[in-house]
PDB file of N, CA, C and O in Angstrom:
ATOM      1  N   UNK A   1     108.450 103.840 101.049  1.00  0.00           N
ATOM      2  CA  UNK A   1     109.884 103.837 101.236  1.00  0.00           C
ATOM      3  C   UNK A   1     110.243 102.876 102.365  1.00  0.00           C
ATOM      4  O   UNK A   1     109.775 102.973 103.499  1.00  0.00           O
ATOM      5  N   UNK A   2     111.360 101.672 101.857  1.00  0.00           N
ATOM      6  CA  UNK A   2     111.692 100.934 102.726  1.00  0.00           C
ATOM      7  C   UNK A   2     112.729 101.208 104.117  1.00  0.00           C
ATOM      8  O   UNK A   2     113.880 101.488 103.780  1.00  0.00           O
ATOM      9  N   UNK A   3     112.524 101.174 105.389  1.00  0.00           N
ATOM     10  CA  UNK A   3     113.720 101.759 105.930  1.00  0.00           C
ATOM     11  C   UNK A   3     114.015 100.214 106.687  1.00  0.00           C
ATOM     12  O   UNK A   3     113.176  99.327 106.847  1.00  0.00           O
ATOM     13  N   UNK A   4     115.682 100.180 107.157  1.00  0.00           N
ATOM     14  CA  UNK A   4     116.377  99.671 107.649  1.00  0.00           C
ATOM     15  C   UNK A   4     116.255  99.199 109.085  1.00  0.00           C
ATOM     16  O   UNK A   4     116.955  99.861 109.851  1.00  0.00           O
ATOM     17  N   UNK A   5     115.740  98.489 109.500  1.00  0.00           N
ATOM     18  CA  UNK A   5     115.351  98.515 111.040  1.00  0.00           C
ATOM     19  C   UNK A   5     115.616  96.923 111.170  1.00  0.00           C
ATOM     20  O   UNK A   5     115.671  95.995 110.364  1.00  0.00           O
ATOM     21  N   UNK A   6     115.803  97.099 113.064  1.00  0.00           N
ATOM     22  CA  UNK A   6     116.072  95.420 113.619  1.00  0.00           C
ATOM     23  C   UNK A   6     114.424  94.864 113.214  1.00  0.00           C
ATOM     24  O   UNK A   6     113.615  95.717 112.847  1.00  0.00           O
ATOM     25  N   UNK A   7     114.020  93.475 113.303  1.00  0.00           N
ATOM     26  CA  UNK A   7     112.903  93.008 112.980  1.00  0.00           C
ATOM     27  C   UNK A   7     112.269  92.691 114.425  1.00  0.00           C
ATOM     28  O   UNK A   7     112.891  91.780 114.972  1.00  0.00           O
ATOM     29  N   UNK A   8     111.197  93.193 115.197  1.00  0.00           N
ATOM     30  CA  UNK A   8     110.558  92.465 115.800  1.00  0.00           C
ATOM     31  C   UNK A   8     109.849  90.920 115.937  1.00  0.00           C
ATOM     32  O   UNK A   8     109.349  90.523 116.990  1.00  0.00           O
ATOM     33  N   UNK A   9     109.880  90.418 115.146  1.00  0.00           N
ATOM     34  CA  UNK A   9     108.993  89.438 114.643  1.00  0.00           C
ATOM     35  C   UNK A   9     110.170  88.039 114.228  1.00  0.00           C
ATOM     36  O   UNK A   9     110.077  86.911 114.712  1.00  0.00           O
ATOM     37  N   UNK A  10     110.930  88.359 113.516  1.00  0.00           N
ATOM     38  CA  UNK A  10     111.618  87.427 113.048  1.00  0.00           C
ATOM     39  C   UNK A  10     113.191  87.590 113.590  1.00  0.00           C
ATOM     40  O   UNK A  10     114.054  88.104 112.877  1.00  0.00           O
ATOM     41  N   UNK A  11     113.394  87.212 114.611  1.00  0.00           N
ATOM     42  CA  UNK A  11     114.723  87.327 115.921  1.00  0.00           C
ATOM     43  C   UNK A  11     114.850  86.494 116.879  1.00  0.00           C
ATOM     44  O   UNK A  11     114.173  86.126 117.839  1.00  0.00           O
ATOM     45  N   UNK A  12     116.021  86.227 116.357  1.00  0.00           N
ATOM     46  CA  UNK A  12     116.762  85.212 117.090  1.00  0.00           C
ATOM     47  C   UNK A  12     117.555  85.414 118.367  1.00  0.00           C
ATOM     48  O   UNK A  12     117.431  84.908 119.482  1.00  0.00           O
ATOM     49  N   UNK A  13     118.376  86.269 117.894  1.00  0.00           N
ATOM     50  CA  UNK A  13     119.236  86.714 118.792  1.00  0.00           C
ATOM     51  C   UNK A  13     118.834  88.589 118.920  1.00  0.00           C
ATOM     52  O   UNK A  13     118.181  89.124 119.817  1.00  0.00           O
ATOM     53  N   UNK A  14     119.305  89.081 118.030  1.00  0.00           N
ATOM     54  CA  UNK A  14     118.934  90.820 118.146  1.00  0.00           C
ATOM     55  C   UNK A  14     117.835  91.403 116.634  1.00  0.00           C
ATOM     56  O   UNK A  14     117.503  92.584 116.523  1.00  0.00           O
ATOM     57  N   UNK A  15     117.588  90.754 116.024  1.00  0.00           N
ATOM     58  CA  UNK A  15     116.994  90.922 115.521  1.00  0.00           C
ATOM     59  C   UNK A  15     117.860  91.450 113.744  1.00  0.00           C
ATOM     60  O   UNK A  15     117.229  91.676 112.712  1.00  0.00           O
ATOM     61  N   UNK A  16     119.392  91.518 113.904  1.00  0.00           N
ATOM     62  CA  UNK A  16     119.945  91.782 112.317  1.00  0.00           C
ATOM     63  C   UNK A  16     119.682  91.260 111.614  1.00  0.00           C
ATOM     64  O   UNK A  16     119.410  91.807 110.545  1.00  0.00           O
ATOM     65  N   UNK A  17     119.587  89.811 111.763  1.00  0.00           N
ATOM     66  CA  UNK A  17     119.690  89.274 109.984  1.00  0.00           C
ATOM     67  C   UNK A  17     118.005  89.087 109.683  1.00  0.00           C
ATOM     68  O   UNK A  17     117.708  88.649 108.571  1.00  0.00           O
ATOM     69  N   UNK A  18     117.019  89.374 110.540  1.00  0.00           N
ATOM     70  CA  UNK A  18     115.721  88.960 110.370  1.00  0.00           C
ATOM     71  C   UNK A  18     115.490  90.819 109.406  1.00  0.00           C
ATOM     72  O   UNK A  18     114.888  90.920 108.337  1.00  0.00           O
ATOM     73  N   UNK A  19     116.150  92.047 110.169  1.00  0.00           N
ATOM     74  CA  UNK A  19     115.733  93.219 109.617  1.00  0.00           C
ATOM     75  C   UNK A  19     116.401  93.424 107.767  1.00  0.00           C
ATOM     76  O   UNK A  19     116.069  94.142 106.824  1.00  0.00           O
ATOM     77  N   UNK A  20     117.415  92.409 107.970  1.00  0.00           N
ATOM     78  CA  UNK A  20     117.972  92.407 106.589  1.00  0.00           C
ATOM     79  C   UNK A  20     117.377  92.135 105.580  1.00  0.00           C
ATOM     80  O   UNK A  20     117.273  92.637 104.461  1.00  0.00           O
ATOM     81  N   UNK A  21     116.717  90.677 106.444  1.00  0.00           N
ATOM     82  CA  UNK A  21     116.028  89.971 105.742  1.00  0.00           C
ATOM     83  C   UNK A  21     115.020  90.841 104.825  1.00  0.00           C
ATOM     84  O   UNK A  21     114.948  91.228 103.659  1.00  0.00           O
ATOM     85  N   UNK A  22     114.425  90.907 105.796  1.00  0.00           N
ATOM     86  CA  UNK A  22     112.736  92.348 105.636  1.00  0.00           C
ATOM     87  C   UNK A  22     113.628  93.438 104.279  1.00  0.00           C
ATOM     88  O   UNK A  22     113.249  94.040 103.274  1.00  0.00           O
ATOM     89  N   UNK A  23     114.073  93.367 104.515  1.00  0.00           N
ATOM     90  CA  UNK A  23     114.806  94.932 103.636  1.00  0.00           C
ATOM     91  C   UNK A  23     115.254  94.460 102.831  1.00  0.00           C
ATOM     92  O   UNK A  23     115.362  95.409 102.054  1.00  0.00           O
ATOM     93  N   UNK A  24     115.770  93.386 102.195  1.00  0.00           N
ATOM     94  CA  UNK A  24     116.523  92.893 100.521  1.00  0.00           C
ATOM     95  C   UNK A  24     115.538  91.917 100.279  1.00  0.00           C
ATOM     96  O   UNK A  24     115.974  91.206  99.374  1.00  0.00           O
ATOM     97  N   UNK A  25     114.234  91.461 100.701  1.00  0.00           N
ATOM     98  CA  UNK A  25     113.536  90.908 100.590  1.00  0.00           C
ATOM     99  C   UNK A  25     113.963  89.491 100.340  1.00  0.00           C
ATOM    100  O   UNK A  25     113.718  89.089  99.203  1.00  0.00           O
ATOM    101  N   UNK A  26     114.397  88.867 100.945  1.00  0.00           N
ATOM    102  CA  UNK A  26     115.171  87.383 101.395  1.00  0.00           C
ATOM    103  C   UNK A  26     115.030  86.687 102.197  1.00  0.00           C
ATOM    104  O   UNK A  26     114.156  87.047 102.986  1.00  0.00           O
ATOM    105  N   UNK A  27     115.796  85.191 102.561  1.00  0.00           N
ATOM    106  CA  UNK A  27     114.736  84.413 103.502  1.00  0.00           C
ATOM    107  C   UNK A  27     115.959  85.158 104.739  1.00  0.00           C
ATOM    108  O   UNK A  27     117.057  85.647 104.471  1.00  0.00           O
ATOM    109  N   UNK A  28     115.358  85.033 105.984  1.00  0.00           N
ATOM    110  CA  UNK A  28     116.448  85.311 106.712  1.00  0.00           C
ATOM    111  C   UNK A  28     117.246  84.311 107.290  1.00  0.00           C
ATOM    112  O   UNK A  28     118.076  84.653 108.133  1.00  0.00           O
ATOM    113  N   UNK A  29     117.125  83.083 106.960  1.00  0.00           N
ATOM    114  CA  UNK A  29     117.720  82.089 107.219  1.00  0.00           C
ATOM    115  C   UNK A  29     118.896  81.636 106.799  1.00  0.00           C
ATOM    116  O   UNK A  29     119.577  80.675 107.159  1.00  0.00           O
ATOM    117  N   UNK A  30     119.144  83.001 105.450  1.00  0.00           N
ATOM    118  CA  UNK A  30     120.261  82.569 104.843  1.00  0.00           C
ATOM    119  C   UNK A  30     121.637  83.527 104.846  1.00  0.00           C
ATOM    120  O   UNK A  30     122.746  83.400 104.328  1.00  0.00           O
ATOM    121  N   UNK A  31     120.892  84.744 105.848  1.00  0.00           N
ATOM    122  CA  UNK A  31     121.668  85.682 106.049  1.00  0.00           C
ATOM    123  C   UNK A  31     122.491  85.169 107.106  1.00  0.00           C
ATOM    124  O   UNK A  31     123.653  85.507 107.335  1.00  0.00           O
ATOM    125  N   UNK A  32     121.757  84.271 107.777  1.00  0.00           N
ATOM    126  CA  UNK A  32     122.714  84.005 109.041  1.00  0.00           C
ATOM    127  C   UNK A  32     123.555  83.040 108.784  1.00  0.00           C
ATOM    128  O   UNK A  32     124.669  82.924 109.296  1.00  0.00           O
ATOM    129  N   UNK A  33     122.958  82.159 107.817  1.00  0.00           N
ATOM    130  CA  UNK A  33     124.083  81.008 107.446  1.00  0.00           C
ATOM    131  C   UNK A  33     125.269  82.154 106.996  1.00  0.00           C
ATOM    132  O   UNK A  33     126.352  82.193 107.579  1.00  0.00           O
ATOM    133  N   UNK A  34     124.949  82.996 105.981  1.00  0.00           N
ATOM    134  CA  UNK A  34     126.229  83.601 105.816  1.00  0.00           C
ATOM    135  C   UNK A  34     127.168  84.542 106.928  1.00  0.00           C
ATOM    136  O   UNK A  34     128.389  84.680 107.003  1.00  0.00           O
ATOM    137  N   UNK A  35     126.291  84.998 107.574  1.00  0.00           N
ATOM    138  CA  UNK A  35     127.141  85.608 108.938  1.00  0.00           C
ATOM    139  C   UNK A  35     127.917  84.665 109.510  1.00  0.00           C
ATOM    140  O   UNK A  35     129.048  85.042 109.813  1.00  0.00           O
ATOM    141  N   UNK A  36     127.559  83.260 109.804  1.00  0.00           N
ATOM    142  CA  UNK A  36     127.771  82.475 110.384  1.00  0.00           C
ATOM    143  C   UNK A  36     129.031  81.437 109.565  1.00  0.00           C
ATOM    144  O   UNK A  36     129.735  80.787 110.337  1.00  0.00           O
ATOM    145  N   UNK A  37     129.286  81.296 108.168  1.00  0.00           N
ATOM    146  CA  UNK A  37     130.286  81.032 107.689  1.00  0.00           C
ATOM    147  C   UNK A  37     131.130  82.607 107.336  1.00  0.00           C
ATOM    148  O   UNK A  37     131.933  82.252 106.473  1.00  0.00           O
ATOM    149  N   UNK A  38     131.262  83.516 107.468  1.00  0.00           N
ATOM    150  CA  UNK A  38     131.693  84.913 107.429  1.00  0.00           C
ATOM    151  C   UNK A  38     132.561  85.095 109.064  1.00  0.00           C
ATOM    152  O   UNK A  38     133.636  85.638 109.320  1.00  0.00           O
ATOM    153  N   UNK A  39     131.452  84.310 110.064  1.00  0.00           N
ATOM    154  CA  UNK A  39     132.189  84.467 111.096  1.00  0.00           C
ATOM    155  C   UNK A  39     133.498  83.487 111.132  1.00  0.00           C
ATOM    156  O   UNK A  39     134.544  83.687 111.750  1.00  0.00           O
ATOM    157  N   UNK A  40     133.220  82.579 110.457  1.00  0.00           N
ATOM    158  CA  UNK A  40     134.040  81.526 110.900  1.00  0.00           C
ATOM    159  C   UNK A  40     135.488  81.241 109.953  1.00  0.00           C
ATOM    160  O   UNK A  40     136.483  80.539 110.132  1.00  0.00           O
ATOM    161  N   UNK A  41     134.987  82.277 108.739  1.00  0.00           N
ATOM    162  CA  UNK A  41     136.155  82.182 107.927  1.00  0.00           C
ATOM    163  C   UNK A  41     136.995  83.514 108.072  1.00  0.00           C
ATOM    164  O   UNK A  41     138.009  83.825 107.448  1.00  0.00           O
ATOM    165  N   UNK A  42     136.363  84.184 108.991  1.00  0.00           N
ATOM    166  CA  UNK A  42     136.995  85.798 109.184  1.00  0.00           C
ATOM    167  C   UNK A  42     138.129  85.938 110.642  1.00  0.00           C
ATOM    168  O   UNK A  42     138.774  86.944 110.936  1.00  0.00           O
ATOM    169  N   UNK A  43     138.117  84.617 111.389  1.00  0.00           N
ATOM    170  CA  UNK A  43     138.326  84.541 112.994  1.00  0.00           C
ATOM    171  C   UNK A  43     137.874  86.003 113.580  1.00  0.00           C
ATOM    172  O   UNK A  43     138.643  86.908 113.905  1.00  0.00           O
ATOM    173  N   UNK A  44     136.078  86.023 113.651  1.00  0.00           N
ATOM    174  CA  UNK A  44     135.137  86.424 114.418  1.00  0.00           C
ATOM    175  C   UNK A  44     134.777  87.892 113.599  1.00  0.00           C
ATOM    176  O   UNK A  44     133.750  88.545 113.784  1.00  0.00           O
ATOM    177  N   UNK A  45     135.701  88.186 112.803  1.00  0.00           N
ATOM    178  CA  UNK A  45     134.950  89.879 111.625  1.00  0.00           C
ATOM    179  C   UNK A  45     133.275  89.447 111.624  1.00  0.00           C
ATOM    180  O   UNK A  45     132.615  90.436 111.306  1.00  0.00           O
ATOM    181  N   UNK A  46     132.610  88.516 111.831  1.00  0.00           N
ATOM    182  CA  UNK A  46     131.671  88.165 111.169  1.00  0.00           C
ATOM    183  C   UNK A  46     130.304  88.837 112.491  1.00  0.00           C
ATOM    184  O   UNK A  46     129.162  89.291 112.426  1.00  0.00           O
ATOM    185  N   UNK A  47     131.406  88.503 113.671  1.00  0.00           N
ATOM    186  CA  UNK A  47     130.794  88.650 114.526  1.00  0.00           C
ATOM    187  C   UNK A  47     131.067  89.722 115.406  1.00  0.00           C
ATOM    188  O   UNK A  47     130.603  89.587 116.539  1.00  0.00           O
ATOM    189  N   UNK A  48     131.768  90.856 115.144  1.00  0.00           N
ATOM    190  CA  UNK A  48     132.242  91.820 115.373  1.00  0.00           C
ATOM    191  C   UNK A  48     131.155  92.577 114.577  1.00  0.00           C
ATOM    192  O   UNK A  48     130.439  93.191 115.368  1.00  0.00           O
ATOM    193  N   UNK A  49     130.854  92.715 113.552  1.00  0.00           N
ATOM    194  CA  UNK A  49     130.072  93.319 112.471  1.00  0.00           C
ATOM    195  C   UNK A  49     128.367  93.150 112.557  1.00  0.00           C
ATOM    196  O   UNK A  49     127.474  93.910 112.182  1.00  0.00           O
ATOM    197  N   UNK A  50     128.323  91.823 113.215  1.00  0.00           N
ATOM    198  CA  UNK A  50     126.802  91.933 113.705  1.00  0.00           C
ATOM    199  C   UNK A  50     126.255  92.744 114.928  1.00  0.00           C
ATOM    200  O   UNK A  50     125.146  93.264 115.053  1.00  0.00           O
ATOM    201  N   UNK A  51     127.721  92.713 116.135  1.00  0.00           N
ATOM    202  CA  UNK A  51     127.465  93.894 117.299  1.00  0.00           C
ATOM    203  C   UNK A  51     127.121  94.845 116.715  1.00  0.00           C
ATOM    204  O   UNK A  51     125.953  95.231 116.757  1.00  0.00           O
ATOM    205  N   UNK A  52     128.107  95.482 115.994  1.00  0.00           N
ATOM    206  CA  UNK A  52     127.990  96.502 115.371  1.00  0.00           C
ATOM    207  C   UNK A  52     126.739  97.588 114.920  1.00  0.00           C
ATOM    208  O   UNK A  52     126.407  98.765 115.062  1.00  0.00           O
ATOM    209  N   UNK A  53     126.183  95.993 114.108  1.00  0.00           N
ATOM    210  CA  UNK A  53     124.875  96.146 113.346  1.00  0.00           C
ATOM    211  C   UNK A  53     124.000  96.197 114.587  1.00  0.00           C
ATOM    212  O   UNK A  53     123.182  97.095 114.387  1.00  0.00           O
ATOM    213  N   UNK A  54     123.892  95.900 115.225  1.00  0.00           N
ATOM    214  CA  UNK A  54     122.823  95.392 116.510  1.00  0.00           C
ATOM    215  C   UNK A  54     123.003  97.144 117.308  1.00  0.00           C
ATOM    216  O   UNK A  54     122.061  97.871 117.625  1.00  0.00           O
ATOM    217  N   UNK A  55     124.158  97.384 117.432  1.00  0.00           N
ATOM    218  CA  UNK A  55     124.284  98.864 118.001  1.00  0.00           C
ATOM    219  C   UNK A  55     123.553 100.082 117.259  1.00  0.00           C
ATOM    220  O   UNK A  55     122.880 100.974 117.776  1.00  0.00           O
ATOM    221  N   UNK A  56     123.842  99.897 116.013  1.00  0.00           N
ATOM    222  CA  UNK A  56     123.697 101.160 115.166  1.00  0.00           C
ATOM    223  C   UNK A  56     122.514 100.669 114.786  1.00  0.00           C
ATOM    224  O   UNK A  56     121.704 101.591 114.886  1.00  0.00           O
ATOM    225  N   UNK A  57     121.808  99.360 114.267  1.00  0.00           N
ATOM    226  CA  UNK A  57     120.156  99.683 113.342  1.00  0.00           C
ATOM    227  C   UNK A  57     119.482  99.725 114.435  1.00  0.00           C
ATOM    228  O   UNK A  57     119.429  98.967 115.403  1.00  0.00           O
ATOM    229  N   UNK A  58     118.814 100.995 114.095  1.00  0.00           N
ATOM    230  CA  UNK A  58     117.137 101.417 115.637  1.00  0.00           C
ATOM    231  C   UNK A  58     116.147 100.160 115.011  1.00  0.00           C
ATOM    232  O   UNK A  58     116.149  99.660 113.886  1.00  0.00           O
ATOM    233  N   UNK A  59     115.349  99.878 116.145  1.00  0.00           N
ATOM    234  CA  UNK A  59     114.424  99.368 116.622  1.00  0.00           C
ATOM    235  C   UNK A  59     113.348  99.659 115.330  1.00  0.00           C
ATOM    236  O   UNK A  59     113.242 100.674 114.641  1.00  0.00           O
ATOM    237  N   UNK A  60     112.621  98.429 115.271  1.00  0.00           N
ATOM    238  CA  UNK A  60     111.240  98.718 114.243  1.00  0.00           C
ATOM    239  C   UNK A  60     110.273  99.636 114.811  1.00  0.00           C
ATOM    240  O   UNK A  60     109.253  99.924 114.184  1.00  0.00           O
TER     241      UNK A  60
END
């Protein structure tokens, strides 16, 4: 059973889009491109939502 966790290993900044990555089985390089046009087409939802994520997913 897969669980939801920040990624140790593959983190940049807090480790969200690398634990995403791990968990939908994807590159994580592309999660951030999308956070990163999400942030920019949202004026900052994009980046409000990664705190978020960074608060609430526990640690690997």
């Amino acid at each position: 059973m897969r669980k939801l966790c920040k990624s140790e290993m593959d983190k940049k900044i807090c480790g969200v889009c690398g634990g995403l990555g791990e968990y939908f089985n994807i590159d994580s390089t592309l999660i951030r491109l999308v956070f990163v046009i999400f942030g920019l087409a949202s004026f900052g939802t994009g980046v409000a939502f990664y705190l978020i994520a960074a608060l609430v997913m526990p640690e690997a």
